[in-house]
C-alpha positions in Angstrom: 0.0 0.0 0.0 3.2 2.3 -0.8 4.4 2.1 2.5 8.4 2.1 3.0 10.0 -0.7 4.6 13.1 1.2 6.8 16.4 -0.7 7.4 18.7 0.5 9.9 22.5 0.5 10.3 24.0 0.9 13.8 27.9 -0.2 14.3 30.8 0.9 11.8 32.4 -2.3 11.3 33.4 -3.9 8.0 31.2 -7.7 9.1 27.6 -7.4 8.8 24.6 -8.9 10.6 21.3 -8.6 9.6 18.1 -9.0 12.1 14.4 -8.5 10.7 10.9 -8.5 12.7 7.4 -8.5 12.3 7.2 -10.4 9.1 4.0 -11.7 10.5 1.2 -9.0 10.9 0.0 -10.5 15.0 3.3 -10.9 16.0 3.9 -6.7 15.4 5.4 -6.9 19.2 8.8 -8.2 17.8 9.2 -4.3 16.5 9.3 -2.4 19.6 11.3 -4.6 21.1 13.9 -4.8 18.2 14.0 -0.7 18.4 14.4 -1.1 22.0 17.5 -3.2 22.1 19.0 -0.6 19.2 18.1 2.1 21.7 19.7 0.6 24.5 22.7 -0.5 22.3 23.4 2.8 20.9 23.4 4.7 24.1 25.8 1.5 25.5 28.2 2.8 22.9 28.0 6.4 23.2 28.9 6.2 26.8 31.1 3.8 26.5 29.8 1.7 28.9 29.3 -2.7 28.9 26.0 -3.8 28.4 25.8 -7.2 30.1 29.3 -8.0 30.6 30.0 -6.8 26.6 32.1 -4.5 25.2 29.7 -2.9 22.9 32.9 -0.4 21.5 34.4 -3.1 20.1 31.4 -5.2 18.8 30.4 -2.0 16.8 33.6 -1.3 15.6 34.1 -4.7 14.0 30.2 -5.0 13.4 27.6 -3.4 11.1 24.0 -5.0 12.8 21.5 -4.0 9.7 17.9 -3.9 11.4 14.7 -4.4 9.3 12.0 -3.5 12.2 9.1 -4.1 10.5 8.9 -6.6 7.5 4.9 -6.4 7.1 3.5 -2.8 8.1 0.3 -3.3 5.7 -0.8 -5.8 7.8 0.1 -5.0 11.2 -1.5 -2.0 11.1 -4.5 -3.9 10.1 -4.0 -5.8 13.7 -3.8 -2.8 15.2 -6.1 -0.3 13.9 -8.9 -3.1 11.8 -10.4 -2.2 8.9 -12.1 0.8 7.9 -15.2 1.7 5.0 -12.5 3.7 3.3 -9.8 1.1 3.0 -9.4 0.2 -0.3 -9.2 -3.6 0.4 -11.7 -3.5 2.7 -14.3 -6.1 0.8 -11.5 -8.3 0.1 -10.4 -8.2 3.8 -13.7 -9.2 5.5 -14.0 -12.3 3.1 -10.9 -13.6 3.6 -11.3 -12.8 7.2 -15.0 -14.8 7.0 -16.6 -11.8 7.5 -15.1 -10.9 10.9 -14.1 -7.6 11.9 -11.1 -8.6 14.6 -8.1 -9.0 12.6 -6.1 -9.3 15.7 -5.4 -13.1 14.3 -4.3 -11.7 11.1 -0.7 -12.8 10.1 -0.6 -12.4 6.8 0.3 -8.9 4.3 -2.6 -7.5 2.9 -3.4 -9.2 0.0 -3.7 -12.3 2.5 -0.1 -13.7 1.5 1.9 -15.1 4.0 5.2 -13.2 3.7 7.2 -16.3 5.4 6.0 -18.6 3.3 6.9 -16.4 0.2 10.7 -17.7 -0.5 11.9 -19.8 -3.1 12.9 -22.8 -0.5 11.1 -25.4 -1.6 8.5 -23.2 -1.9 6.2 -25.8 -3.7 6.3 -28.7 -1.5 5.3 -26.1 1.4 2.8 -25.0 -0.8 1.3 -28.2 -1.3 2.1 -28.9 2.8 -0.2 -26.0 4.1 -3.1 -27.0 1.4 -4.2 -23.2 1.4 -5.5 -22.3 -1.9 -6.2 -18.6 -1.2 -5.7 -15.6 0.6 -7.0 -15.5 3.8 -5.6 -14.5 7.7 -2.2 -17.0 7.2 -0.3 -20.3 5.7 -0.8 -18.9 1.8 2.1 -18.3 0.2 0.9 -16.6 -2.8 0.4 -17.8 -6.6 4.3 -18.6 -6.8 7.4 -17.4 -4.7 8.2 -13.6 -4.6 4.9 -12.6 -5.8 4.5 -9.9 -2.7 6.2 -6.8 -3.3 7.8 -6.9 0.8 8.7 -10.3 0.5 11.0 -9.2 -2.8 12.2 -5.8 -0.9 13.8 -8.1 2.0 15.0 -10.8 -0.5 17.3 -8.4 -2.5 18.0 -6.2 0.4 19.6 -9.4 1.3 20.8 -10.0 -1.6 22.7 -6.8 -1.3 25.1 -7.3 1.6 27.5 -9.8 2.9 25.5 -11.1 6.1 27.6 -13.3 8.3 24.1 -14.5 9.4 20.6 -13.1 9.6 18.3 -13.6 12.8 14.2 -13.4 11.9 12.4 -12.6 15.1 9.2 -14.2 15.2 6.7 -15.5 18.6 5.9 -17.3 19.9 7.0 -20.5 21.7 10.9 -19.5 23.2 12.4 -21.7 20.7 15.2 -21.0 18.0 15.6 -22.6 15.1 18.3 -23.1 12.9 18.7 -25.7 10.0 17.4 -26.2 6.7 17.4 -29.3 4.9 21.1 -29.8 5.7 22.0 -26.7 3.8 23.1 -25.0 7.0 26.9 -25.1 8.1 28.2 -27.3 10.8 28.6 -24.3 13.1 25.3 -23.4 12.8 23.9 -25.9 15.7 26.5 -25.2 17.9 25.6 -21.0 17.8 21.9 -22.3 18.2 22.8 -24.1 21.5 25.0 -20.7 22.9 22.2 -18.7 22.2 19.6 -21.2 24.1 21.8 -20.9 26.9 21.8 -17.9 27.6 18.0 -17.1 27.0 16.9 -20.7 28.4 15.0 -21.1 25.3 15.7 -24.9 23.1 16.9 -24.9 20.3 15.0 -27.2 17.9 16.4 -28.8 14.6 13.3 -28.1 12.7 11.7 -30.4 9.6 8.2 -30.5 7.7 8.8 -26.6 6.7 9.9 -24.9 4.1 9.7 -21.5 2.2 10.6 -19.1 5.0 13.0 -16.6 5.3 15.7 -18.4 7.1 14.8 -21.3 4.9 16.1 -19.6 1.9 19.0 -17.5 3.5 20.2 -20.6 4.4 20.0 -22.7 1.3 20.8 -19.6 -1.0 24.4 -18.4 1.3 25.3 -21.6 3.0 25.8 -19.5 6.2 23.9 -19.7 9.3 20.6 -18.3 9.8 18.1 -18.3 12.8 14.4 -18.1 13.4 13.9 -17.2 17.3 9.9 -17.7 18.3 10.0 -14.9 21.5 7.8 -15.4 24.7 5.3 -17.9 25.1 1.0 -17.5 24.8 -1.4 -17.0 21.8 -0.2 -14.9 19.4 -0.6 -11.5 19.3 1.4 -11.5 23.0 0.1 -9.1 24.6 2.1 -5.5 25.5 2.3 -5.9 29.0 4.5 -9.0 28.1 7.0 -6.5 26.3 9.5 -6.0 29.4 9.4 -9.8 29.9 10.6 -10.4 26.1 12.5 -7.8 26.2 14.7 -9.6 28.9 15.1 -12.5 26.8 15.6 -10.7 23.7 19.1 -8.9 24.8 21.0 -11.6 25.9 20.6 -13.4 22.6 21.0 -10.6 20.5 24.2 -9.6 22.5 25.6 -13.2 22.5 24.3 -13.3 18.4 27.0 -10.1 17.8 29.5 -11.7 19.9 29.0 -15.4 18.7 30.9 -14.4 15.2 33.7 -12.8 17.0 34.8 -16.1 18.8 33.1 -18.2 15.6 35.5 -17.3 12.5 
């Protein structure tokens, strides 16, 4: 609906890292709590002060962490705000949504695509997996990979820098996964298990899914990529949960930046 999709740079360093949120519409929460931790991490730096035990000087200065806040803001402001007589896909919207007004399930864009089941992973055999056959509130991935105009915008943004490895913060469930069909390299379980430790969530060497973001970051650059499901409940978590998350958030993200300094 001609909205931009920001990406943010903090850090000077040649290395780059790449974190996105909010690719799904009900799971919006993984935004504020993505600016938070740049918040928190840019004043760490300007005072030159540690942020849990880490030297956030030197992670910056070796590090670029490229931050895509908010993957799908079409439809998360469709799970915030609903639907209104004037919105152009409003019909279309209440259709697909059975004709109920509380879209606060709602995780797809708004054209009723699945933007994480949009990439050319085995895109077919997920395709075929989910059994959707249309738009609707989430699991259809479109008429054929890279049909949605965000899902394209994030694939060659991708495209376009060097990542050392990408994070994709979804919720919910405190899980991270972290393979793909054997594509991913050897270190890549051993990061997944540092990162557990210090949030206490598992990691989990997922199968049966395909098409996702990590999925094909994986699979197309051979280097590691992660899928971290924050906090536990029924999606949307609610805000109250947000200083909760964010607690478990900043360890991982922290330990994420310093895992490729001890992981060359």
């Amino acid at each position: 609906m001609g909205k931009g999709i920001p990406a943010l740079r903090i850090g000077q360093g040649a290395r780059e890292l790449h974190v996105n949120a909010a690719f799904h519409a009900n799971e919006w929460i993984t935004t504020p709590l993505i600016m938070q931790f740049v918040e928190d991490l840019a004043c760490s730096y300007a005072r030159g002060t540690a942020w849990q035990g880490k030297n956030t000087r030197r992670l910056l200065s070796e590090y670029s962490l490229w931050v895509v806040p908010m993957v799908n803001p079409d439809g998360v402001e469709l799970v915030l705000n609903g639907v209104s007589p004037e919105h152009p896909y409003q019909a279309k919207l209440l259709e697909w949504n059975e004709g109920e007004p509380d879209f606060s399930n709602w995780k797809a864009n708004i054209r009723g695509v699945d933007l994480n089941d949009q990439f050319p992973a085995h895109w077919e055999e997920e395709a075929e997996r989910r059994g959707q056959l249309g738009p609707g509130p989430r699991d259809y991935g479109g008429e054929k990979p890279l049909s949605e105009p965000e899902a394209v915008a994030v694939a060659r943004f991708t495209e376009c820098h060097p990542f050392e490895f990408v994070v994709a913060l979804h919720t919910q469930g405190r899980e991270i996964y972290w393979n793909y069909r054997g594509y991913e390299p050897q270190e890549s379980e051993v990061l997944a298990e540092q990162l557990a430790i210090v949030s206490g969530y598992k990691s989990v060497k997922l199968t049966d899914s395909d098409a996702g973001y990590k999925d094909w970051f994986i699979q197309q650059f051979r280097r590691p990529g992660f899928t971290v499901e924050l906090g536990e409940g029924v999606n949307p978590l609610p805000a109250e949960s947000f200083a909760e998350l964010y607690a478990e958030i900043v360890p991982i993200l922290l330990t994420a930046l310093d895992l490729q300094m001890v992981n060359r």
